[in-house]
C-alpha positions as CSV (number, residue, x, y, z in Angstrom):
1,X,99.4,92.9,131.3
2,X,100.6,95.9,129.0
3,X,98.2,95.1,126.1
4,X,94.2,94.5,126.9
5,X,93.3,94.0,123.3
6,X,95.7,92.5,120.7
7,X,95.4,91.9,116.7
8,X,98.4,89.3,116.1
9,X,99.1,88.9,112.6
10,X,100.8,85.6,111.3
11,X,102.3,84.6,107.7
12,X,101.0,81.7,106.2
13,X,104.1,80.3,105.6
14,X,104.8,80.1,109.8
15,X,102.2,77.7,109.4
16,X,104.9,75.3,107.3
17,X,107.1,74.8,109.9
18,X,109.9,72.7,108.7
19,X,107.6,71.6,105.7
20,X,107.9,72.4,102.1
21,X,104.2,73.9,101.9
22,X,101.0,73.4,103.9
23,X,100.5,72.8,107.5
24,X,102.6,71.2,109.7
25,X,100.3,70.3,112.9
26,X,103.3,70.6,114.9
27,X,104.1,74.1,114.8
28,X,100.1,74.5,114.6
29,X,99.9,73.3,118.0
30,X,102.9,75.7,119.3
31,X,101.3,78.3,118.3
32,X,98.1,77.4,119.7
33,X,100.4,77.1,123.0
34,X,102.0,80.1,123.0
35,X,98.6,82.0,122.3
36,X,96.8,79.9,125.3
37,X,99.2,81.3,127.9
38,X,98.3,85.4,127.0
39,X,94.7,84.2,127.0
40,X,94.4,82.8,130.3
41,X,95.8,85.8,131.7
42,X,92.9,87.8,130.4
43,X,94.3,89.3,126.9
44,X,91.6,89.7,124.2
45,X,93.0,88.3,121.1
46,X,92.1,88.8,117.3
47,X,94.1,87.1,114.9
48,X,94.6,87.4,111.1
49,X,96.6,84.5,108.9
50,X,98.0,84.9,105.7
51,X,97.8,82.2,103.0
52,X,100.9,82.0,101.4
53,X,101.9,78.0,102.3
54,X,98.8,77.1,100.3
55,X,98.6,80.2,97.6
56,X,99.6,83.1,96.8
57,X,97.8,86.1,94.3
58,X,100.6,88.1,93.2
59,X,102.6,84.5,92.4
60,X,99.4,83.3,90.1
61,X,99.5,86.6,88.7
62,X,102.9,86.4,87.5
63,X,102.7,83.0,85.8
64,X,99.8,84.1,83.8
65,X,96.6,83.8,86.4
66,X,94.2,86.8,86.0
67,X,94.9,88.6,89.2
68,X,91.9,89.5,90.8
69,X,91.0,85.4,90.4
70,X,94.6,84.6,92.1
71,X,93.6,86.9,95.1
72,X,90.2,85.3,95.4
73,X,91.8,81.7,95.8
74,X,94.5,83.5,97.9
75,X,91.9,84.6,100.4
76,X,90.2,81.5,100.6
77,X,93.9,80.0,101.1
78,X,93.7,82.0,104.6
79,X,90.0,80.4,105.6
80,X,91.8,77.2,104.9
81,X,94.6,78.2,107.7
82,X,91.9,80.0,110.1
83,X,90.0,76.7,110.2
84,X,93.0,75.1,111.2
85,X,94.2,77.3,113.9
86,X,90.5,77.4,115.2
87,X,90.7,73.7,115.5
88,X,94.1,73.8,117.3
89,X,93.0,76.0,119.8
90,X,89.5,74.3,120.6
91,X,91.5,71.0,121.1
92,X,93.1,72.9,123.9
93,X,90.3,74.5,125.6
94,X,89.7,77.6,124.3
95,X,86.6,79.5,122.5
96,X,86.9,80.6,119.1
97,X,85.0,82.5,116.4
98,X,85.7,82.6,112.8
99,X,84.6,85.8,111.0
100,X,85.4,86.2,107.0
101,X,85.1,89.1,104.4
102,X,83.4,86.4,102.2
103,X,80.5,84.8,103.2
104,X,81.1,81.1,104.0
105,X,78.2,80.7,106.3
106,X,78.5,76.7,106.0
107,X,81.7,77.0,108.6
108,X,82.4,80.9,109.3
109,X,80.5,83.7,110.4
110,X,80.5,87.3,108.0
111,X,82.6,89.6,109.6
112,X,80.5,92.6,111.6
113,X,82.5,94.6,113.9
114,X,79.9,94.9,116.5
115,X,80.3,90.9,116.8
116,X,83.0,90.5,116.7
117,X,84.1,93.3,119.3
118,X,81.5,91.7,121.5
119,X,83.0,88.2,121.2
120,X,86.3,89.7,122.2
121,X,84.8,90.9,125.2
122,X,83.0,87.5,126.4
123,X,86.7,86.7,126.1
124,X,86.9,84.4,122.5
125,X,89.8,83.9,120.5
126,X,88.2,86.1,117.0
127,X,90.2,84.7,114.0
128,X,89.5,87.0,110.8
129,X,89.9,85.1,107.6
130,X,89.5,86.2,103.7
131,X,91.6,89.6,104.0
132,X,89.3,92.6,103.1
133,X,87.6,90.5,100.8
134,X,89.3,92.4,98.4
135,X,91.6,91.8,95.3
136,X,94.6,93.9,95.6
137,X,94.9,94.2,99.2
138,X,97.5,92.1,101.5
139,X,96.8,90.5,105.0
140,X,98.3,92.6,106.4
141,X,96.5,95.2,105.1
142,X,93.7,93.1,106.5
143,X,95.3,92.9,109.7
144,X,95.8,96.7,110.3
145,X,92.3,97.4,108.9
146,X,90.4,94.8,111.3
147,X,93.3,95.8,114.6
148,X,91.9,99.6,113.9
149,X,88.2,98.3,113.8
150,X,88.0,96.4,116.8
151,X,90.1,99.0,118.5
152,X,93.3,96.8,119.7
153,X,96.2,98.2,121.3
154,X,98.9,97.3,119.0
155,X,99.3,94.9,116.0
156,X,101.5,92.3,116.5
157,X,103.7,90.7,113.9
158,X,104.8,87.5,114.4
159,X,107.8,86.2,111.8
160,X,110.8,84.7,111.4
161,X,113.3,86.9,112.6
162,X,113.3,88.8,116.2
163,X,112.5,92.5,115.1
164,X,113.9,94.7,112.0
165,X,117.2,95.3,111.2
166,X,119.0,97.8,108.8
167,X,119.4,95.1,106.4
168,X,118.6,91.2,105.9
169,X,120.4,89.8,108.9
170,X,119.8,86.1,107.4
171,X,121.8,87.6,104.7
172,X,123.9,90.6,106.1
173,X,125.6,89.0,109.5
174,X,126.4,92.8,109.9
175,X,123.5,94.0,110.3
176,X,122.1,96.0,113.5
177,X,118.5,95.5,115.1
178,X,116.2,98.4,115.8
179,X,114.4,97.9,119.2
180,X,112.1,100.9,119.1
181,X,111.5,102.7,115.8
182,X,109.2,105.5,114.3
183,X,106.9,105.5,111.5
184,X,108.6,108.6,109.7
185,X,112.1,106.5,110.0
186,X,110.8,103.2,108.5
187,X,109.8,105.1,105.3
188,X,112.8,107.5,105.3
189,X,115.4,104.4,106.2
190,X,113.4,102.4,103.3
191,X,112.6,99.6,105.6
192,X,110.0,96.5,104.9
193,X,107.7,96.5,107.8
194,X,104.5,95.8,106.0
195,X,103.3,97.1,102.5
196,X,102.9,100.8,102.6
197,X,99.1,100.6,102.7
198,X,99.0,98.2,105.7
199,X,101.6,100.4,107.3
200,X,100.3,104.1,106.5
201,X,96.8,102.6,107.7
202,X,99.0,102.1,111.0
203,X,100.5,105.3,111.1
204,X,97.3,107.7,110.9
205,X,95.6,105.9,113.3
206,X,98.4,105.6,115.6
207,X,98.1,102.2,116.4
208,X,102.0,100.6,117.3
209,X,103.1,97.6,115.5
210,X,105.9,95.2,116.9
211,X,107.6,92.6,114.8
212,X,108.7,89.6,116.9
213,X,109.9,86.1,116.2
214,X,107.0,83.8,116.9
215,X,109.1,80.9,116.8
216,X,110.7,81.8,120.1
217,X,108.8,80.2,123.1
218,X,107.2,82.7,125.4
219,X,107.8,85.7,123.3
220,X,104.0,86.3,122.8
221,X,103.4,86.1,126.7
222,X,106.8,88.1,127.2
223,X,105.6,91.2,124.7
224,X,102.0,91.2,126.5
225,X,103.8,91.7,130.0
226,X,105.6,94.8,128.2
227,X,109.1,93.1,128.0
228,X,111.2,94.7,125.7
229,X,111.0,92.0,122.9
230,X,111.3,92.5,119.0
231,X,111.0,95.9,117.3
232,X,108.2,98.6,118.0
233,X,107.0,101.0,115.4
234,X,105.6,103.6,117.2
235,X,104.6,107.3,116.4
């Protein structure tokens, strides 16, 4: 396998499926798939979930919602969709541990790197929930923050569409796909990878981010092997 240690970051609105918000169990239980096949083959896995399909900050904010407050129920949005993924992947075999940046000792543990790097070791599934535990920051920005902590290979991105593209292809049928790409370009082309926090975290630590579509079966599996799939952002 290409990667030993992986952070995969998913959007909460994956999590929908073909639903209008929520979680559909369906595409819960894909996932959970797709993620078993890397982990019997030995990769150590990390995972971070947005919270978008049950809240989002910046949308409370802008109908009114003190912001900092909107972020708070945002992050507890993403415990919400750790629990769930942690269930899905129990029901197929596999150990889990749920860290968060908020204290929820009833049904998480706090996040400490030391455990959670030594989890990864005794080969569990670590699923980091509550962002930073910080208004004002993204998941993503969680995702690169914990990927750099726990000293994974690359951050992988899991959305909608295969990779990044000069422009929107579900909107621009025109428009070309990068498969390898560096930092300096992304900024200088203007392109939306991640927010520029998440993304210049990424860039001085030098840790490669690759944006696949996680919809596709065996993509996951197929990155891990060091297939050329998706987009890499590399130094």
């Amino acid at each position: 396998m290409k990667y030993k240690r992986i952070l995969l970051k998913l959007s909460g609105e994956a999590l929908m499926g073909d639903r209008q918000y929520g979680i559909d169990p369906k595409r819960l239980g894909e996932y959970a798939e797709e993620i078993k096949q890397i982990h019997e083959l030995g990769v150590e896995i990390a995972i971070v979930i947005g919270g978008g399909n049950i809240f989002r900050g910046v949308a409370g904010a802008s109908n009114g919602m003190d912001r900092v407050q909107g972020d708070y129920m945002g992050m507890l949005a993403t415990v919400i969709n750790g629990m769930a993924l942690q269930g899905a992947l129990e029901e197929k075999g596999m150990l889990t541990r749920l860290q968060t940046a908020l204290k929820i000792e009833a049904i998480a543990e706090p996040y400490i790197k030391r455990r959670a790097v030594r989890h990864l070791e005794k080969n569990r599934i670590v699923i980091f929930g509550a962002g930073t535990g910080n208004p004002y920051f993204t998941t993503d920005t969680a995702a690169v923050l914990r990927g750099v902590e726990v000293n994974a290979d690359v951050i992988l991105k899991g959305t909608r569409v295969d990779g990044i593209y000069n422009a929107d292809p579900e909107k621009d049928k025109d428009a070309v796909k990068f498969d390898y790409i560096s930092f300096e370009d992304v900024l200088r082309k203007g392109l939306n990878v991640m927010d520029t926090t998440a993304f210049t975290l990424s860039q001085e630590n030098k840790l490669p981010i690759i944006v696949f579509d996680m919809n596709k079966e065996g993509n996951l599996l197929k990155i891990c092997k060091g297939e050329n799939v998706g987009t890499v952002v590399n130094i």
